[in-house]
LOBA-541283 format. One line per field, with one value per residue (C-alpha): residue in one letter; x, y, z. Coordinates in Angstrom, 1 decimal, always signed. Example, Ala and Ser with C-alpha at 12.3 -4.5 7.8 and 13.67 -1.06 7.14 Angstrom:
2
residu	c(A  S)
px	c(+12.3  +13.7)
py	c(-4.5  -1.1)
pz	c(+7.8  +7.1)
This chain:
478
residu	c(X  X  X  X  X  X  X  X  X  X  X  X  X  X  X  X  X  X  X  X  X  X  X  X  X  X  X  X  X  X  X  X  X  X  X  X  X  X  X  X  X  X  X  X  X  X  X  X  X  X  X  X  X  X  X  X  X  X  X  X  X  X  X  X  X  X  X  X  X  X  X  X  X  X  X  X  X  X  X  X  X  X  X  X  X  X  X  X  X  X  X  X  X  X  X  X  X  X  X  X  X  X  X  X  X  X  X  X  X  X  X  X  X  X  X  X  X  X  X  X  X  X  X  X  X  X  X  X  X  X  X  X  X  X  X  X  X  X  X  X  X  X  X  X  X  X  X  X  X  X  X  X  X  X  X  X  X  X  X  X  X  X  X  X  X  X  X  X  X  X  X  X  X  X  X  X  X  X  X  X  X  X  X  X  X  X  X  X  X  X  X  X  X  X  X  X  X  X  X  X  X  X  X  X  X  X  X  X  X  X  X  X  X  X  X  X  X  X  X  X  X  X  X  X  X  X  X  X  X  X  X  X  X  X  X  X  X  X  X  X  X  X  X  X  X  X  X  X  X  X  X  X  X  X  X  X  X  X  X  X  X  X  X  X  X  X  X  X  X  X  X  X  X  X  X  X  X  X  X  X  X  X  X  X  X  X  X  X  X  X  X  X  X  X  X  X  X  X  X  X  X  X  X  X  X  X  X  X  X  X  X  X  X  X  X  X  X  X  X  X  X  X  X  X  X  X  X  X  X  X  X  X  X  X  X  X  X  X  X  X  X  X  X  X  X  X  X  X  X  X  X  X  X  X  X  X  X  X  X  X  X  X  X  X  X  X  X  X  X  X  X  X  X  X  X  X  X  X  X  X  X  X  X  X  X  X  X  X  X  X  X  X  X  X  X  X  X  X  X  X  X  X  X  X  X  X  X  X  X  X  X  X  X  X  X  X  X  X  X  X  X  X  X  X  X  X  X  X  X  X  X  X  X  X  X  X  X  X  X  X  X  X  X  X  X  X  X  X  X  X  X  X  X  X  X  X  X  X  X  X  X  X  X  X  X  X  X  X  X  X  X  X  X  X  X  X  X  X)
px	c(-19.6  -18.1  -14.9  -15.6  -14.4  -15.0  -15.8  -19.0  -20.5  -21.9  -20.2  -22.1  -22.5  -24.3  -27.9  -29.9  -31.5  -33.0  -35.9  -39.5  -37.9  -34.3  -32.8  -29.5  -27.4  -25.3  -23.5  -25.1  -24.8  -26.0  -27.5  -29.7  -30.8  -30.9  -34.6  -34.5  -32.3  -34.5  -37.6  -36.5  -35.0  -32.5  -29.1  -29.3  -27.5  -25.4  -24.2  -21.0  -22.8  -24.9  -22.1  -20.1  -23.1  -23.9  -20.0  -20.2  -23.2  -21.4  -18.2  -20.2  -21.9  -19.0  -17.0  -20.6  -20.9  -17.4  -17.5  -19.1  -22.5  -23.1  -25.3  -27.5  -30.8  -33.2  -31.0  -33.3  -32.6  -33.2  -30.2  -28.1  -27.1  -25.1  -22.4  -21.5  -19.3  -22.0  -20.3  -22.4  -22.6  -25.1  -26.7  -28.5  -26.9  -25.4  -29.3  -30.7  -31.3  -33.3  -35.8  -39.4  -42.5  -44.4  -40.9  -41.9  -44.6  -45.6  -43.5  -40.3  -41.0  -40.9  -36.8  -36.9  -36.4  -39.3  -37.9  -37.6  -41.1  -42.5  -41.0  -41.8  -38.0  -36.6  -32.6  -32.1  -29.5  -26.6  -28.8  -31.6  -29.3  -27.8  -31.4  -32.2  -29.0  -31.1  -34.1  -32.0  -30.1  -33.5  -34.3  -31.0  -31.6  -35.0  -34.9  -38.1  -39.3  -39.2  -41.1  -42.3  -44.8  -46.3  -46.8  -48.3  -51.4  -50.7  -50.5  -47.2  -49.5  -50.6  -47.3  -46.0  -48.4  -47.6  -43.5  -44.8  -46.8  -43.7  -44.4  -43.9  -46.3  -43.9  -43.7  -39.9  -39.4  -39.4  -35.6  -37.0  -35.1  -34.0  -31.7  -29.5  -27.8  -26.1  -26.4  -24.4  -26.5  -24.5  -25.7  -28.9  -28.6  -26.4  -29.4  -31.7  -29.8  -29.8  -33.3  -33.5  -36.6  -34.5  -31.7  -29.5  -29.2  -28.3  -24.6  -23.0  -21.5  -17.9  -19.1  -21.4  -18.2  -15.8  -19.2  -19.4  -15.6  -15.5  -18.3  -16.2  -13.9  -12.6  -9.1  -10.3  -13.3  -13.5  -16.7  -15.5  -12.9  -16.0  -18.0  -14.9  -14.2  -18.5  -18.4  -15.2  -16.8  -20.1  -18.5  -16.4  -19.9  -21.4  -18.8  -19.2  -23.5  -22.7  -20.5  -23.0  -26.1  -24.1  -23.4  -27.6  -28.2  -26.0  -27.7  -31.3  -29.7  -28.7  -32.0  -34.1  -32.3  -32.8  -35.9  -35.6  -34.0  -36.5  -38.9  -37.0  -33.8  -30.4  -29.6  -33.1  -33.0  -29.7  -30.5  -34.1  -32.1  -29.9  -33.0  -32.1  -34.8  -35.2  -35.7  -37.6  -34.8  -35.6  -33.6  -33.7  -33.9  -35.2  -36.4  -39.7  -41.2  -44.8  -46.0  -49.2  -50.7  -52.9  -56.4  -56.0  -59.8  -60.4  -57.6  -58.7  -62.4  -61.7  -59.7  -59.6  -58.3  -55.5  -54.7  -54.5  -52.4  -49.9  -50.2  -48.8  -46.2  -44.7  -44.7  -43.2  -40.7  -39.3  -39.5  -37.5  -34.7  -34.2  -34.3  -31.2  -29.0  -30.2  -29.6  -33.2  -35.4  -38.8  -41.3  -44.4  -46.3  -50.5  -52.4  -51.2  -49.2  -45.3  -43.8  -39.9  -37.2  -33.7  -31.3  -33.8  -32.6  -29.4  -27.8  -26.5  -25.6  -27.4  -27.2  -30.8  -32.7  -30.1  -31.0  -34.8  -34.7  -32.7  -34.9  -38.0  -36.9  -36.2  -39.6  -41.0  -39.1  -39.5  -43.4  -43.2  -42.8  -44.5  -47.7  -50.3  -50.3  -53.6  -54.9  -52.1  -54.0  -54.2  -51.1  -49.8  -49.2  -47.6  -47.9  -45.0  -43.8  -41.6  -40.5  -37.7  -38.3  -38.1  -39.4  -39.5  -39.0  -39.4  -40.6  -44.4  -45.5  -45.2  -46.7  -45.8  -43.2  -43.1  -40.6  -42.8  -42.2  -44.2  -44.5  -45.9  -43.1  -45.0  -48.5  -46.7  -45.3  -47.8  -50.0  -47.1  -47.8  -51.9  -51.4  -49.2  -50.1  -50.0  -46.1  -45.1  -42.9  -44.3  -41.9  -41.9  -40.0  -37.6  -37.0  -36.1  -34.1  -32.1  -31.5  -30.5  -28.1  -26.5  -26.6  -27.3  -31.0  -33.4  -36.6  -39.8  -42.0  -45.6  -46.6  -48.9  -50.6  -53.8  -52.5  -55.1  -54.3  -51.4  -53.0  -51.2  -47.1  -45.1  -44.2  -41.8  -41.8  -39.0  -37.8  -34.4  -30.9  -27.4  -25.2  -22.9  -25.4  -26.4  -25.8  -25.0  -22.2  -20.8  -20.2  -18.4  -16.0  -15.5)
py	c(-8.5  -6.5  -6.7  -5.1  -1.2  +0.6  +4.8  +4.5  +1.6  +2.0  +0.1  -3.6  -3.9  -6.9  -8.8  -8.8  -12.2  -11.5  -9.4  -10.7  -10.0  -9.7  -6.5  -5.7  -3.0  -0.4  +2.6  +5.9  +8.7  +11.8  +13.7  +10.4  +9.0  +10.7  +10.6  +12.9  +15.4  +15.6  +15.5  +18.2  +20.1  +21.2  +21.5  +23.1  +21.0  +22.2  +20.0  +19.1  +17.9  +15.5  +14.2  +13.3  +11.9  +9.7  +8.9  +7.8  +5.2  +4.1  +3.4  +1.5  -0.7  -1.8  -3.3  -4.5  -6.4  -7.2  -8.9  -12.3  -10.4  -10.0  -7.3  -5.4  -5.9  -3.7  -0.5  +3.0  +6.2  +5.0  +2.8  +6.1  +7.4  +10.7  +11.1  +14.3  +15.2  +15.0  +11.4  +9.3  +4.8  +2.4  +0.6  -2.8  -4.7  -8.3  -9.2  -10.8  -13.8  -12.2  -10.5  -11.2  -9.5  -8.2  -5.8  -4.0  -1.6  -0.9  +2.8  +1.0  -1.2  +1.9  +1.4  -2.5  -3.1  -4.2  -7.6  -8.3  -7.0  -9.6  -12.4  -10.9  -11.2  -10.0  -11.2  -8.7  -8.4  -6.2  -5.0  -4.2  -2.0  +0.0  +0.7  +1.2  +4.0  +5.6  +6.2  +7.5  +9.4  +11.2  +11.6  +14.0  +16.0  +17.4  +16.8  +15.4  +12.1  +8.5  +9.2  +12.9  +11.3  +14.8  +15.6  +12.4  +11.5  +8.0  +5.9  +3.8  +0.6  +1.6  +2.9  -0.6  -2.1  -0.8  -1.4  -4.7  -5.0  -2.8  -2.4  +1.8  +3.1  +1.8  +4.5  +6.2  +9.4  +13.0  +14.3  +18.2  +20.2  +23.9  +25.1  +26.8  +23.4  +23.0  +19.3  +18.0  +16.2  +12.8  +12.6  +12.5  +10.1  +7.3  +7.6  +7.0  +4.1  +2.8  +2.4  +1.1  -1.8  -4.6  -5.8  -6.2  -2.8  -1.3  -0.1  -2.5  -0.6  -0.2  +1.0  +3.7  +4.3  +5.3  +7.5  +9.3  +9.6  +11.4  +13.9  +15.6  +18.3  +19.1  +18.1  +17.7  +15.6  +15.9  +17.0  +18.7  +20.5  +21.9  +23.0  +25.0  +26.6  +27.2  +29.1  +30.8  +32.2  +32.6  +34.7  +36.8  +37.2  +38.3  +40.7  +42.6  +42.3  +43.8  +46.6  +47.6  +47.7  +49.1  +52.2  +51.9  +51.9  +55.0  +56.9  +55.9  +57.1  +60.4  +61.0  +60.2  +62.8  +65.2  +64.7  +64.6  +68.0  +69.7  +68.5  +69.5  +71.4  +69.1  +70.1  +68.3  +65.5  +64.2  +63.6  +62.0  +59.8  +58.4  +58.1  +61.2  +63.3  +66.6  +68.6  +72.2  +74.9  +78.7  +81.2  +84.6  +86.4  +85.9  +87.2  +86.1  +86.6  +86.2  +87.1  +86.5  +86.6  +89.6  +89.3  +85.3  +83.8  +86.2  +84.8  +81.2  +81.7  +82.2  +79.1  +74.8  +73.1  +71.9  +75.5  +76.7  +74.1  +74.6  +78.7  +78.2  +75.9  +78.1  +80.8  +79.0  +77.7  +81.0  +82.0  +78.7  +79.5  +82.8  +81.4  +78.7  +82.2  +83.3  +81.7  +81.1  +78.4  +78.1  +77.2  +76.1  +77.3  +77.0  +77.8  +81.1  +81.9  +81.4  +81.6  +81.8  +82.7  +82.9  +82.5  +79.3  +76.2  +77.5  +80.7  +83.5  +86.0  +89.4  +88.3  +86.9  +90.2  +91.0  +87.7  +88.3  +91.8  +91.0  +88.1  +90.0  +92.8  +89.8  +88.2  +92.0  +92.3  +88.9  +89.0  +92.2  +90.3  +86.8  +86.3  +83.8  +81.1  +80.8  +84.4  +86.5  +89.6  +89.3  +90.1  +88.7  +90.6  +90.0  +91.3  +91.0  +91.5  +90.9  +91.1  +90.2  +88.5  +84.9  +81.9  +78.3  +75.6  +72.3  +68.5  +68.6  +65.1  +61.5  +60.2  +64.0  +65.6  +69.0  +71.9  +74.4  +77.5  +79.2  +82.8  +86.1  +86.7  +84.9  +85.6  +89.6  +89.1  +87.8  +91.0  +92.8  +90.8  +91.5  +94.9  +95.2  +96.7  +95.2  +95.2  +96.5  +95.3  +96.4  +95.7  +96.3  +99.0  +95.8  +95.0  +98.4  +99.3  +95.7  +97.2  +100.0  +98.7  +96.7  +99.8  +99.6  +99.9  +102.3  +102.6  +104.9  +105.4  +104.0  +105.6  +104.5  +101.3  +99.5  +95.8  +93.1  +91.8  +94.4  +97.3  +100.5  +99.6  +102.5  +100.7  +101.0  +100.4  +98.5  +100.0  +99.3  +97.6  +99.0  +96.5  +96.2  +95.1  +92.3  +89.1  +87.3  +89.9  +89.2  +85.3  +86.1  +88.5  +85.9)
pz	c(+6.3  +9.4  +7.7  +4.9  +4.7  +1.9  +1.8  -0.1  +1.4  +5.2  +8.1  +9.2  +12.9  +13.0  +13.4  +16.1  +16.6  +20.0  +19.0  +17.4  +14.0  +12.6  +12.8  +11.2  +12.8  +10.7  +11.3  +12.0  +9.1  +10.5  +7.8  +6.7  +3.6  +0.4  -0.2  +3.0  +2.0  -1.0  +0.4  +3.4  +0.0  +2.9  +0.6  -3.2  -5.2  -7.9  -11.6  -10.2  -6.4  -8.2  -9.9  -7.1  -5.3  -8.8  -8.6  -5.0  -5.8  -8.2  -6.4  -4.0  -6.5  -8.6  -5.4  -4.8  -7.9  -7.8  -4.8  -3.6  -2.9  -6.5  -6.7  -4.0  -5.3  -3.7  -4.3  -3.5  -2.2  +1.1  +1.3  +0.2  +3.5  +3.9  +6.9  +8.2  +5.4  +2.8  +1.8  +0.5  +1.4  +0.3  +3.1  +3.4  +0.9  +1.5  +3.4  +0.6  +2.0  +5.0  +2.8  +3.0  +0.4  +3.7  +4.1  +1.0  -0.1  -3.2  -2.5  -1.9  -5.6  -7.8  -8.4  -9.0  -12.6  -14.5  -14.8  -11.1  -10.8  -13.3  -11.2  -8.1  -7.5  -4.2  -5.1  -7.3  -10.2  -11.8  -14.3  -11.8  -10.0  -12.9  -13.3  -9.6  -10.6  -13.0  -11.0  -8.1  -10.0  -11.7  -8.2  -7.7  -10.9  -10.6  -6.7  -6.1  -4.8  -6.9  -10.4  -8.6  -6.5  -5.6  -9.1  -10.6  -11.0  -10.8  -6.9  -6.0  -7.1  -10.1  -11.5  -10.4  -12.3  -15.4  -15.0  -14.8  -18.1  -19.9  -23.6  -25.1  -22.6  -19.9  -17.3  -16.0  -14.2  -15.5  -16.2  -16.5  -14.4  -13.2  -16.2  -13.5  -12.9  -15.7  -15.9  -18.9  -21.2  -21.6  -18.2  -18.6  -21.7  -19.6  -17.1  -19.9  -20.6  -17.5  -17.2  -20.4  -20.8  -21.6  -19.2  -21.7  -23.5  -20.3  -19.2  -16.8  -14.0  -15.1  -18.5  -16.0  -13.9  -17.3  -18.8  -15.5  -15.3  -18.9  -18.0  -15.3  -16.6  -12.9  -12.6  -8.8  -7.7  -4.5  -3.3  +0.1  -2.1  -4.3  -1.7  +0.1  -3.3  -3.5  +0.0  -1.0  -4.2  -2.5  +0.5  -2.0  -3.7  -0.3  +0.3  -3.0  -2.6  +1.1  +0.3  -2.8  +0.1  +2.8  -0.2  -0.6  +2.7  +3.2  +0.2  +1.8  +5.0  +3.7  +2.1  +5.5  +7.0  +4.3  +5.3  +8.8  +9.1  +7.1  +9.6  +13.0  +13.4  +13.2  +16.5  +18.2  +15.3  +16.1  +19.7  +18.7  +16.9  +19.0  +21.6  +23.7  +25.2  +23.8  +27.2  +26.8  +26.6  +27.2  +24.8  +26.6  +22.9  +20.1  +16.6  +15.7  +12.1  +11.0  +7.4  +5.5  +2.0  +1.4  +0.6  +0.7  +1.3  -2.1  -3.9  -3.1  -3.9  -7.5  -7.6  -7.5  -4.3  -6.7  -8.1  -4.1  -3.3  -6.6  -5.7  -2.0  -3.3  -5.9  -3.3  -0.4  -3.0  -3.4  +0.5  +1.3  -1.3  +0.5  +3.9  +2.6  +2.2  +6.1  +9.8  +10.4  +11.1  +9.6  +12.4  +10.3  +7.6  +8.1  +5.3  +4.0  +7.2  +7.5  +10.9  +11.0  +13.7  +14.1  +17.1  +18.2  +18.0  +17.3  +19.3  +17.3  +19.4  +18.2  +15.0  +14.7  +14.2  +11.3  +9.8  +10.4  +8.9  +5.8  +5.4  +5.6  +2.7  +0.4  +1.2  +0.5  -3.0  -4.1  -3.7  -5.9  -9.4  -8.5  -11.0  -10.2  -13.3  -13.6  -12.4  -15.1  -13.5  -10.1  -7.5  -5.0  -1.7  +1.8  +5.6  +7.1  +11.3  +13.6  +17.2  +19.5  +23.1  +24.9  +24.3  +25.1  +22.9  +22.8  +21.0  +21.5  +20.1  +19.4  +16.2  +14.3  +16.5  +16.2  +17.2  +19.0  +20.5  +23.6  +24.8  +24.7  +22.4  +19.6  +20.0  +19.7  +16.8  +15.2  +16.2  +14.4  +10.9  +11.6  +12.3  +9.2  +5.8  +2.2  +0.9  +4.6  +7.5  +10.9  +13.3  +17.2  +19.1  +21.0  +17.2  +16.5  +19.2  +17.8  +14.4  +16.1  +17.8  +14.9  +12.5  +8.5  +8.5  +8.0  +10.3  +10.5  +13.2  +12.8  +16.3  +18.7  +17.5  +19.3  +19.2  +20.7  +23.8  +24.5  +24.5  +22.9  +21.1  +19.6  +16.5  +13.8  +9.9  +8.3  +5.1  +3.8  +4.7  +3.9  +2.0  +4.6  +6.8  +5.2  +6.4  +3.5  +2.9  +5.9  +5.5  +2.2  +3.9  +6.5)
């Protein structure tokens, strides 16, 4: 027995005598028996792993019953061991003479041939085996336990009992499995036939050997060799499934900060996401632009919630398409209120009260056609001011960061847009003495103005812009 060296059949060590019982020693295979791998449903078995696996207990069992031994004679998936590289070798054969009934439940019966069962034989046979094969190899196709234990309603004893009585009813395992294996049905008619009722209608094992040898197509059998070439595909697979996410991800990417930057300016976004803080940063000056819908509280007293929300939308709509074509920043909106500025986050030199001002004119003239969609009669009117000063800005914020800015700078320009009139653009006299400066517009006094909390402002209308002072003129040109 130690001399014997074959690749599918495991290595005898020897007996150990010493012990209370006999215990025979064999080699270690690291991944275990086959009914493990199964059970632990550890390794997904393709067509052409089962076939080398059915190949390999076969190899085993024709030196086996070639040999002096005979045949094996209590053949299961427990005696299929698996070494390291997923090579299969049938265990425990050549013990016959060692067995004894109380080694054996009524689990490990369920791949003796009916037969054997009927004569309570533990010896074994050829023919037993080739149908201790078949069950095993049903075992491999729908990779579940011995006749699908967990999915009977039948116990270990009581399907034993009725191998034993044979006849039509005569139970065998369920060869339903997962169409994505591809198993080739003459293989699941020779293992029909080797569980065949009567010994001698079934296949010896060379007649199983030249079936199973016909079934494979694969110049190459070697079951190493298929899973390299299985990795190799899958990894080329993996590559392609990678790049194709790593282009989602990128798209996903691109919209979040689309999203992002409509939120907070790129400048304060970009350092929130790579986990910088965003200190608070003074700007020395400033443009600062309120504006306001005219008679508003009316206006939304003679309509739904939903017709409110869809009237502030279309209008906002247009104010954002003309703040796209300006170097401004919109702060917030609340309710009807829209608070912009320009040279904060980003410095533009004196440029900021140009952008402002041409801003505000468009805001002015676009207002002057815009109809309300379910009101055809009623108009829509704006406030409008602006002033130019310091502020502080900063992230205020965890769960909703905000930009904010802070100063007197903002609660004046908001008096301007309060103080305004319908279809007007108040602006203060630091706002005017910055157009002034730049040249191209056109201003008119107001006068002396009473202005909560700051007590009496000259201030200054805002009433046209030459062409070349337009801002968006000027990018062209440069």
């Amino acid at each position: 027995m130690r001399l014997i060296d074959h690749s599918n059949l495991n290595k005898f060590i020897g007996i150990s005598l010493d012990a209370p019982q006999i215990l025979s020693v064999w080699r270690f295979c690291a991944r275990g028996s086959l009914a493990d791998v199964i059970a632990k449903a550890s390794l997904q078995m393709d067509g052409f792993f089962i076939y080398s696996l059915m190949k390999d207990i076969v190899n085993g069992l024709t030196w086996i019953h070639e040999s002096f031994h005979g045949c094996h004679g209590m053949l299961t998936s427990k005696c299929c061991l698996l070494n390291d590289r997923w090579q299969l070798k049938i265990t425990d054969f050549g013990l016959s003479g060692f067995r004894t009934h109380d080694q054996f439940t009524k689990t490990d019966r369920l791949w003796t041939a009916p037969e054997l069962l009927r004569n309570d034989d533990l010896l074994g046979s050829r023919e037993g085996d080739v149908y201790s094969l078949g069950i095993i190899s049903a075992e491999l196709i729908t990779r579940s336990s011995v006749f699908g234990l967990e999915n009977r309603k039948e116990d270990p004893e009581e399907i034993v009992y009725k191998l034993k009585k044979g006849g039509l009813q005569s139970p065998r395992p369920n060869l339903d499995h997962d169409e994505s294996l591809e198993i080739n049905p003459a293989l699941l008619h020779l293992v029909r036939d080797c569980w065949t009722e009567r010994p001698s209608e079934r296949p010896d094992i060379k007649q199983v050997s030249s079936q199973l040898r016909s079934m494979n197509t694969n110049r190459n059998d070697n079951l190493m060799d298929h899973v390299f070439n299985v990795l190799e595909s899958y990894a080329s697979t993996l590559e392609d499934e990678v790049a194709e996410k790593m282009k989602e991800l990128v798209e996903e990417k691109k919209k979040s900060d689309v999203l992002l930057y409509r939120m907070l300016p790129k400048q304060v976004a970009d350092k929130l996401k790579i986990g910088q803080t965003v200190e608070p940063e003074t700007f020395d000056l400033v443009t600062l632009f309120f504006s306001d819908v005219v008679s508003f509280t009316t206006l939304a007293g003679k309509c739904t919630p939903l017709q409110v929300v869809n009237l502030l939308n279309g209008l906002y709509t247009i104010f954002d398409g003309i703040i796209e074509q300006h170097d401004v920043y919109k702060v917030e909106t609340i309710g009807d209120g829209y608070f912009v500025a320009s040279g904060v986050p980003r410095r533009n030199g004196n440029e900021h009260t140009r952008n402002i001002a041409s801003m505000s004119l468009c805001f002015v003239k676009s207002i002057a056609g815009y109809k309300v969609p379910h009101l055809p009669g009623e108009k829509i009117n704006i406030r409008v001011g602006f002033h130019c000063g310091s502020v502080v800005a900063g992230v205020v914020g965890l769960t909703m960061p905000r930009y904010c800015l802070f100063g007197d700078a903002v609660n004046t320009a908001s008096r301007m847009e309060s103080n305004s009139k319908p279809g007007q653009i108040h602006i203060s006299q630091e706002a005017n003495e910055m157009l002034m400066r730049l040249g191209g517009f056109t201003t008119e006094p107001r006068g002396e103005v009473i202005v909560k909390g700051k007590g009496v402002m000259n201030t200054y209308w805002l009433k046209e812009m030459a062409e070349s002072a337009d801002p968006r003129n000027m990018e062209r040109k440069d």
